[in-house]
N, C-alpha and C positions, 0 to 999 in steps of 0.2 A: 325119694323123700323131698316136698317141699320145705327150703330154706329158705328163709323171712326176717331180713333188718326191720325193728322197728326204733328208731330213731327218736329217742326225748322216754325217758324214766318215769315221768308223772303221770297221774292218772291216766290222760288222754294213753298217752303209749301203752303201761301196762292192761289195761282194758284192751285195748286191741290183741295186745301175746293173750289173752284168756278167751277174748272173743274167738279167736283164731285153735284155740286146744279145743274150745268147746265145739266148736260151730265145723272142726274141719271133721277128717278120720284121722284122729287121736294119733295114731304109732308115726304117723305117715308126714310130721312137721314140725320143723326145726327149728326153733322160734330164738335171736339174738334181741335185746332191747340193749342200744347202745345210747350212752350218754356224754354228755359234755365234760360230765362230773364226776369225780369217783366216787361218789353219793347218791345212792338212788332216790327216787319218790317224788324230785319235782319241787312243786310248790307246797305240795304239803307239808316236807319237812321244812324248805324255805320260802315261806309264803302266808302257810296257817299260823295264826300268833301264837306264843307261848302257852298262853294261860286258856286257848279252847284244847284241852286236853282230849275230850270227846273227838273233835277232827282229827286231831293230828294220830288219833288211833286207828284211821284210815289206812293207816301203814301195816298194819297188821296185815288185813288183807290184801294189802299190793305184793307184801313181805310171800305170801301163800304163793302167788303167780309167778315170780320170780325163784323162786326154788324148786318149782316142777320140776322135774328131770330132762322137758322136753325144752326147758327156758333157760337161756346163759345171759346175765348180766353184763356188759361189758363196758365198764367205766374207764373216766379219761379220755373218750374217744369222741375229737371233735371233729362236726360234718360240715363242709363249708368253709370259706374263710380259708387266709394263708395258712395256716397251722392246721388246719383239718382236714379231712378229705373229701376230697370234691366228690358230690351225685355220681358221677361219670364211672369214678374209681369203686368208687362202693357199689354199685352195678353190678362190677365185673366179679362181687364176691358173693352175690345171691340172686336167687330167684328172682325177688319183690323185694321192694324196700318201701315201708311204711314211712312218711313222716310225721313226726306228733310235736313239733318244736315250740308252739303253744303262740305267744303274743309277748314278746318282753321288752315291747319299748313303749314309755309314756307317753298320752298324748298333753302336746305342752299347751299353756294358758294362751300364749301367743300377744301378752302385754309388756310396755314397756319395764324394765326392771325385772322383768323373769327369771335371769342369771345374775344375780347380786349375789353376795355371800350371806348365807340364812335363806336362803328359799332351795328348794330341795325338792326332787317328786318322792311322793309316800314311798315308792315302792324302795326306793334307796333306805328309808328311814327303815321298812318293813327288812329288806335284807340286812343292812344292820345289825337287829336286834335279832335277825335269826340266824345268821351266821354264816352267809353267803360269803364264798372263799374269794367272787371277786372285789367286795366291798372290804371283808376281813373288819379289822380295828380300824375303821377309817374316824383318824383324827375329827371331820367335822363337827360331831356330836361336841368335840371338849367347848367347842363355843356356841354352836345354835343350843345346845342345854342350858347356857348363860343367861338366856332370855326370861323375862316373867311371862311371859305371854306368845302366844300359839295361835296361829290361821289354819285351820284345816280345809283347803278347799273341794269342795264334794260332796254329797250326801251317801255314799254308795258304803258298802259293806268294808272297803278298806279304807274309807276317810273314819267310820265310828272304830276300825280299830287301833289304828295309828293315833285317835284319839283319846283313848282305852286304856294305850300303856301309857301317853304322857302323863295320866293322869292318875294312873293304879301305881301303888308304893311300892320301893323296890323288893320289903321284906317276902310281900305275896308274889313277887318273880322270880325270888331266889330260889323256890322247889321247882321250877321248869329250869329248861334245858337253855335259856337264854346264857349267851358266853360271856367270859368273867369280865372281860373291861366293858361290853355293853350293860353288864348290871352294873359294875362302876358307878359311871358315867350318869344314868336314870338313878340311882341313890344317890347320887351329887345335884341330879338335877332344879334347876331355879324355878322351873314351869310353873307357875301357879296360875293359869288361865288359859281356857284353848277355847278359840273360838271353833265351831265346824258348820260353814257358810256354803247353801247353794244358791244358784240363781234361783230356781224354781220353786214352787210353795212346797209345802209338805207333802204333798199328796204327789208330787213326782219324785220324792225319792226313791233312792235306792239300794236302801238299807231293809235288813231283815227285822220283821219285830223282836227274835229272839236277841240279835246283837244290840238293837235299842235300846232294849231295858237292859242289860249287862250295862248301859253308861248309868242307871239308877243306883245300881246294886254294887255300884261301887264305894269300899269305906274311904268316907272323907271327902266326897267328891260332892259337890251341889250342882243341881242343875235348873239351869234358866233356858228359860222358853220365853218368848216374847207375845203373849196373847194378840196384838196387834198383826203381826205376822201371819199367825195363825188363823184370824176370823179374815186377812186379805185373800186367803185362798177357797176357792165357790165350793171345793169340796168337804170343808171344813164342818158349813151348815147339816153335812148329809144329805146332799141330794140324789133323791130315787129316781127312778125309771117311770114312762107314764105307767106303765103296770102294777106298779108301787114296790116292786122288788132291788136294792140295792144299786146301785150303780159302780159301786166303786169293790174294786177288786178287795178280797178277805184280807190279805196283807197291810194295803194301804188302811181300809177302816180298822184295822189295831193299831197301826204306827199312830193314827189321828188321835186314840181314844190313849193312850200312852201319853205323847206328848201333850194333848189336855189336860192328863192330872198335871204335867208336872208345870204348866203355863197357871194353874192352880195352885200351885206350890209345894206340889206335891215333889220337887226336889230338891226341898232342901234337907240341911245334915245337921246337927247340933254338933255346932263348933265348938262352944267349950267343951264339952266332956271330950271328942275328937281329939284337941289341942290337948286335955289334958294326958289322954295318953301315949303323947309324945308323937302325934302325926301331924299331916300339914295339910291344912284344909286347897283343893281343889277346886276351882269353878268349871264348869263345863257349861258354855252359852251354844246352843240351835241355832243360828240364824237361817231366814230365808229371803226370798226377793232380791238379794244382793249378785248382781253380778263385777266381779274382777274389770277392773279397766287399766291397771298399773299397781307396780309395788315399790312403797316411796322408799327413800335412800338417804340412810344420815352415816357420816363419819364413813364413807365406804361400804356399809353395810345395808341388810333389810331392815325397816324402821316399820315397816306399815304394809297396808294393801287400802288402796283405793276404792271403794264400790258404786257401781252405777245403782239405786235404786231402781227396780221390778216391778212388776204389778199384769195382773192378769190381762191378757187382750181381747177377752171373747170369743177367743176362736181356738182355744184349750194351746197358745202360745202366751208367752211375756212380750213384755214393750218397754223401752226406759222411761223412767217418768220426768226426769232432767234433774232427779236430785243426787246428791252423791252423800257417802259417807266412808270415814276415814278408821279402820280399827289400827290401833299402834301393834308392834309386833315383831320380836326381832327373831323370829323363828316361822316362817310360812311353808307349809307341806301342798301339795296338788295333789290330789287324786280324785281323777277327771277320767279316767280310760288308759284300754291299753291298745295297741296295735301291733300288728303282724311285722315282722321284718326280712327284709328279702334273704335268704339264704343264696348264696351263690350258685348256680347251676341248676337252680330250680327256677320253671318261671314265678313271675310275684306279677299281682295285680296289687299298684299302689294306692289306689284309691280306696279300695275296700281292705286293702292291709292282708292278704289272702294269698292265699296258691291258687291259682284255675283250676276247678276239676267237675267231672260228675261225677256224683254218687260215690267221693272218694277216689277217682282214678284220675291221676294229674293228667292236663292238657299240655300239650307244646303245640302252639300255633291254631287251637282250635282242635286237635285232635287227640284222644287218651295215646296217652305214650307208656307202653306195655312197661309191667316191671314198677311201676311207679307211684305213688297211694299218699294220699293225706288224710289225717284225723283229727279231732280236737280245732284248738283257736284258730290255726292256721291254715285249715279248714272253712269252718264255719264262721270265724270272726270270734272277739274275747265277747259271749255273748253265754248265759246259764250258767248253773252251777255245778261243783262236783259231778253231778249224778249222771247231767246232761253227756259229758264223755262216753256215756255206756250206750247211747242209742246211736252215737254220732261212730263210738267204732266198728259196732254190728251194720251198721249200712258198709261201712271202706272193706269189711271184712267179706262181707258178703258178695262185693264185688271181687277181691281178691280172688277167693277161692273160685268165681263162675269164672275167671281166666287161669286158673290153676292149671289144666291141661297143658295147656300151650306154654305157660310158662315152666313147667316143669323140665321142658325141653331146650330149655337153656342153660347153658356152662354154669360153677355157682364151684367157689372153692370148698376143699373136704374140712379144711379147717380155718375160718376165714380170722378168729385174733392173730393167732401164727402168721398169716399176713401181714396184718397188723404192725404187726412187732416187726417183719423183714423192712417192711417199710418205715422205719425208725419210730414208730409210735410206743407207749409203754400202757397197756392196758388193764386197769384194774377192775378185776372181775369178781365173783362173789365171795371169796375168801378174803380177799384185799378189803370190802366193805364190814367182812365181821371184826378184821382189824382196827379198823378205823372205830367202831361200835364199842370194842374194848376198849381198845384206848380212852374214848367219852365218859364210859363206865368208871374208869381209872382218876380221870381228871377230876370229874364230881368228886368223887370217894375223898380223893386229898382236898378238896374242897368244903366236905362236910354236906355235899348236893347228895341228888342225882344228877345223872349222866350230863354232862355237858359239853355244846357242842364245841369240836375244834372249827376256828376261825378263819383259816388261812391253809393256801394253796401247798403251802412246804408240810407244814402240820399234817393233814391232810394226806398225803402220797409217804410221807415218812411213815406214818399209822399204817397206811398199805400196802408198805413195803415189808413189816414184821409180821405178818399174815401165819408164817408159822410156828410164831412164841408161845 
């Protein structure tokens, strides 16, 4: 029987254990997804916002992969790093080991003031509000929500959603699974303005039009577009091909024809009947052309972001134009990208943020080193969406199994958490997760919710420790 670590619970991993049921001979493959977390699914569960309830029901079917009979969840189980177990070690308990560990480090602005108190990367604000157990109740929210005003730097799918919930009221959060001092906190919050600024004109964003129009379709929320922005960008006019067919990709021409109405005015909200039903009017401003050069500092804090003005150069890049402009702001979020981070004992290529490999089979030195597999971000770079994991773990997989022979014929323990555990780890495996599930279930209920998530690392392993209540 071949025995397969795949290493990282989220999409990218669970894809690979399914690619691997479907794609091997069935009886004959033993499939572990080990995690960091006693929580499976990744980014889905901490990652996808509250309120895209459609996504986060992607869990269902990760939920389907993970309960095969041929698949063991095995949470808590961290790879790498002091406290985990090094590549080496985990070797020596299967066949193959997949990694799927994804991209989870920001890439930073790189301006002065970037570490002030109130500037933050999104994805911190994102785990936050979804209840990543190592961010948990992190105090900072009690004072960047103090702020009237919001930078969002990015144009990309997680700058419009970090800008989503500043902005969306807490009552329509309270039926998601958002945890109880992060609704708090957003029903306390002062926010009433978020700027979401990129350098580049509209037409190189990188946002969906579906998440676009969600900033429309928000009650209470206005939204300003700046016309002048918009006609600075060549794509703007609709320029076609000499053929006369389109030029510009089907996504980009809705985002353009979207943010036209509302540079039209088409986003605004009537504020007094709003007001009068006890809500609080929102602004949401688009900016474009701006690039980040510094983020000013009053009283010890973030006060501002500085911006270089942009402008097309002809050659489908920007240029500064030498003017600047100042938005106030005492809450500034980044999200800008994410990158690969070295796990120990694997090689990393820094530059590209990435494992070495072909076709999924890791490189040491230039050469596939048997036994050894990457999938997903860490793979390929944080590059597509969901979906893109499914073709990216049918290639590692298909490499896997054309060395399956040979590796068959390596040692691989009978029962490798039981190791686990010898070696002082404490493994939470798929009973331990329904505990936890209850528990959530539990917590709403006295809540007056649904299910809501626990926060925190104690929280968390206590729920999966009463597995058989």
């Amino acid at each position: 029987m071949l025995s397969v670590a795949v290493v990282g619970s989220g999409p990218s991993g669970v894809y690979t254990a399914q690619a691997l049921l479907r794609q091997s001979s069935a009886p004959d493959v033993r499939v572990h997804v080990l995690d960091r977390l006693p929580a499976p699914y990744g980014l889905v569960r901490y990652g996808v916002a509250p309120d895209h309830e459609k996504i986060k029901s992607l869990q269902n079917s990760l939920r389907a992969v993970l309960e095969d009979d041929r698949v063991t969840f095995v949470g808590n189980v961290g790879v790498g790093g002091p406290d985990g177990v090094s590549p080496a070690r985990l070797a020596e308990l299967y066949h193959a080991v997949v990694y799927c560990v994804g991209a989870s480090a920001d890439r930073a602005l790189e301006v002065p003031g970037e570490e002030l108190p109130g500037s933050y990367s999104a994805t911190r604000f994102v785990s936050w509000y979804s209840a990543h157990p190592d961010v948990g109740a992190d105090p900072f929210a009690r004072d960047a929500l103090e702020a009237r005003s919001a930078v969002v730097i990015g144009v990309g799918n997680v700058a419009v959603d970090v800008a989503r919930i500043l902005a969306r009221g807490a009552d329509e959060l309270r039926r998601t699974d958002v945890p109880r001092a992060a609704l708090g906190a957003l029903e306390r919050s002062r926010v009433r303005e978020v700027h979401v600024v990129g350098r580049r004109g509209p037409s190189g964003a990188r946002f969906t039009t579906k998440e676009l129009r969600e900033l429309g379709a928000l009650p209470g929320a206005r939204i300003s577009v700046d016309p002048a922005e918009l006609a600075l960008d060549p794509a703007y006019s609709g320029v076609v091909d000499p053929a006369g067919a389109p030029a510009l990709p089907a996504v980009v021409r809705r985002n353009l024809e979207v943010l036209r109405g509302w540079s039209a005015g088409g986003g605004a909200v009537d504020d007094a009947s709003h007001r009068a039903s006890g809500g609080a009017v929102r602004c949401l401003r688009l900016r474009f052309f701006l690039r980040p050069v510094e983020l000013l500092e009053r009283d010890g804090r973030v006060a501002g972001v500085r911006f270089a003005r942009t402008a097309p150069d002809g050659a489908g890049g920007i240029r500064d134009t030498g003017a600047y402009e100042d938005i106030p702001a005492g809450l500034v979020l980044r999200a800008v990208g994410y990158r690969g981070v070295e796990l120990p004992g694997l090689p990393f290529d820094p530059v590209r943020g990435t494992v070495p490999h072909t076709a999924g089979r890791v490189l040491r030195n230039g050469v596939p080193s048997p036994g050894e597999y990457v999938a997903g971000w860490i793979k390929r770079g944080p590059t597509g969406v969901i979906g893109s994991n499914l073709s990216c773990a049918k290639e590692t997989v298909a490499s896997l199994l054309a060395d399956a022979p040979a590796l068959v014929l390596r040692p691989a323990a009978d029962d490798p958490p039981a190791v686990l555990r010898s070696w002082g780890l404490r493994p939470v495996e798929w009973g331990g997760w329904l505990a936890i599930e209850r528990a959530e279930a539990e917590l709403g209920r006295s809540l007056g919710r649904g299910p809501v998530k626990i926060p925190d690392w104690p929280g968390l392993l206590a729920a999966a420790r009463d597995e058989n209540r």
